[in-house]
C-alpha positions in Angstrom: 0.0 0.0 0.0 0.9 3.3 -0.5 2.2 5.6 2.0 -0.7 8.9 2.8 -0.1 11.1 1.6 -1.8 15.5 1.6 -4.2 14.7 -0.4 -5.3 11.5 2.0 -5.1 14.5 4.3 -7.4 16.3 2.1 -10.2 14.0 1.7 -10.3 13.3 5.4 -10.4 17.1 6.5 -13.3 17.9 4.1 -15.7 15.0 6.0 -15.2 17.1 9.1 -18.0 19.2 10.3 -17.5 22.8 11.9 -13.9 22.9 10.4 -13.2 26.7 8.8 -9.9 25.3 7.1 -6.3 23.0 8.1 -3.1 24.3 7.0 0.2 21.6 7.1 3.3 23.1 8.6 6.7 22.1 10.1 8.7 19.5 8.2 5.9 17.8 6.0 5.0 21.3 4.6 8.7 22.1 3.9 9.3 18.4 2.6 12.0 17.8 4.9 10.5 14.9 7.1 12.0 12.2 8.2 10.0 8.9 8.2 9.5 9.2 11.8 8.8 12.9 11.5 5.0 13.8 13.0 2.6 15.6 11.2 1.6 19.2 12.2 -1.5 20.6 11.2 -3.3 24.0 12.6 -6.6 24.1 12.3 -9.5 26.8 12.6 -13.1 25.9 13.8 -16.2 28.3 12.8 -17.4 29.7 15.9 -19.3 27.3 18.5 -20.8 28.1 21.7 -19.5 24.7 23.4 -16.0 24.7 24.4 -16.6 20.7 25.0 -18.2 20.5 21.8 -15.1 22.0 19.8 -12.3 19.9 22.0 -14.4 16.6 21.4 -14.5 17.6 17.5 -10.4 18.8 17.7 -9.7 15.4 19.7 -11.7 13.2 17.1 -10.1 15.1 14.3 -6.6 14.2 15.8 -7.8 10.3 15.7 -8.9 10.1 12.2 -6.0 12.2 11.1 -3.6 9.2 12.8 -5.8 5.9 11.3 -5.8 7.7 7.6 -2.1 8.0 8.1 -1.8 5.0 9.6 -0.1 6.5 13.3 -0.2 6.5 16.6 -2.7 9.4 17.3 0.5 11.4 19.7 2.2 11.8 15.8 -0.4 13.7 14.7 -0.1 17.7 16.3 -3.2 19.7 15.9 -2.6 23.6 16.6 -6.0 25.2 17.5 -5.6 28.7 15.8 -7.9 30.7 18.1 -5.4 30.0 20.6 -2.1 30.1 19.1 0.6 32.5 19.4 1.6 35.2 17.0 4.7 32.9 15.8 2.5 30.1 15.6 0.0 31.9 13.5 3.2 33.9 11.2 4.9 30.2 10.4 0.9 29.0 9.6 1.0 32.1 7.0 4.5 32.3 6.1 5.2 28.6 5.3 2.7 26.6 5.8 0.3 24.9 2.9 -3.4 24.9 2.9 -4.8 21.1 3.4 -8.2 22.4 2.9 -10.7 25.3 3.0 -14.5 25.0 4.1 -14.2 28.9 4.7 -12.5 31.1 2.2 -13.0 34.2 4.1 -12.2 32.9 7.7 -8.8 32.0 5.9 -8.5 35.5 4.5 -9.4 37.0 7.9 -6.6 34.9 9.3 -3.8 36.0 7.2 -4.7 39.7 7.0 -5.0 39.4 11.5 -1.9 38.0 11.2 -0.1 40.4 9.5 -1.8 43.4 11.3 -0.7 41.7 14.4 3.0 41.2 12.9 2.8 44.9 11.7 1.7 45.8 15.4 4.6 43.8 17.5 7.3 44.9 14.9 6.2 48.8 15.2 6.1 48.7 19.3 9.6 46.9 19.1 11.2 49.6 17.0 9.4 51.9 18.6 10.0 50.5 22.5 13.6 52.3 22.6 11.8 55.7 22.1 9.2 56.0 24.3 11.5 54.6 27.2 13.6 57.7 26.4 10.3 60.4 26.7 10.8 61.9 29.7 7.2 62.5 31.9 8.7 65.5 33.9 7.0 68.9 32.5 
């Protein structure tokens, strides 16, 4: 048989309800894995009330991520976006590749966040030297 491959990835993503859209990132996206490498995928879920609800749905995802690639389900990483860091969410943008959409705009929205939010933490940084200097004495 065939090793899975994206595309098995793909298929299996697009059977999963409440899922916005799954990007592949770390080795597998850069095609760099080893054979023992474990997949990363980040993931966004449209909005849902139930916090259970959408850790249920992440933890299930997880498991039929790991039988369709034939793994353990602890080499299969799923990165819940809402939650991630901005590095996290810059390495999703920068380098990672899109396993599947259900939500064109939510993946829009994400990248054009992401970027103000880079914009935002680069300007402050630059910026940080400066207003330490600003003296508050009139």
């Amino acid at each position: 048989m065939a090793s899975p491959s994206s595309e098995d990835l793909s298929k299996a993503l697009a059977d999963t309800p409440g899922l916005a859209l799954a990007v592949l990132i770390g080795s597998r996206a850069q095609q760099t894995a080893r054979q023992d490498s474990d997949w990363d995928i980040a993931v966004s879920w449209k909005p849902m009330a139930d916090a259970f609800l959408r850790l249920g749905r992440h933890e299930s995802l997880r498991h039929r991520l790991a039988q369709c690639l034939q793994l353990v389900d602890d080499k299969v990483d799923l990165i819940d976006l809402a939650v991630a860091r901005l590095a996290m969410k810059a390495l999703v943008v920068e380098e990672g590749k899109v396993l599947h959409i259900n939500d064109e705009l939510a993946w829009v929205y994400f990248q054009t966040t992401t970027w103000r939010e880079l914009e935002d933490y680069y300007w402050d940084r630059a910026h940080a030297a400066c207003a330490t200097g600003l003296s508050t004495t009139t």
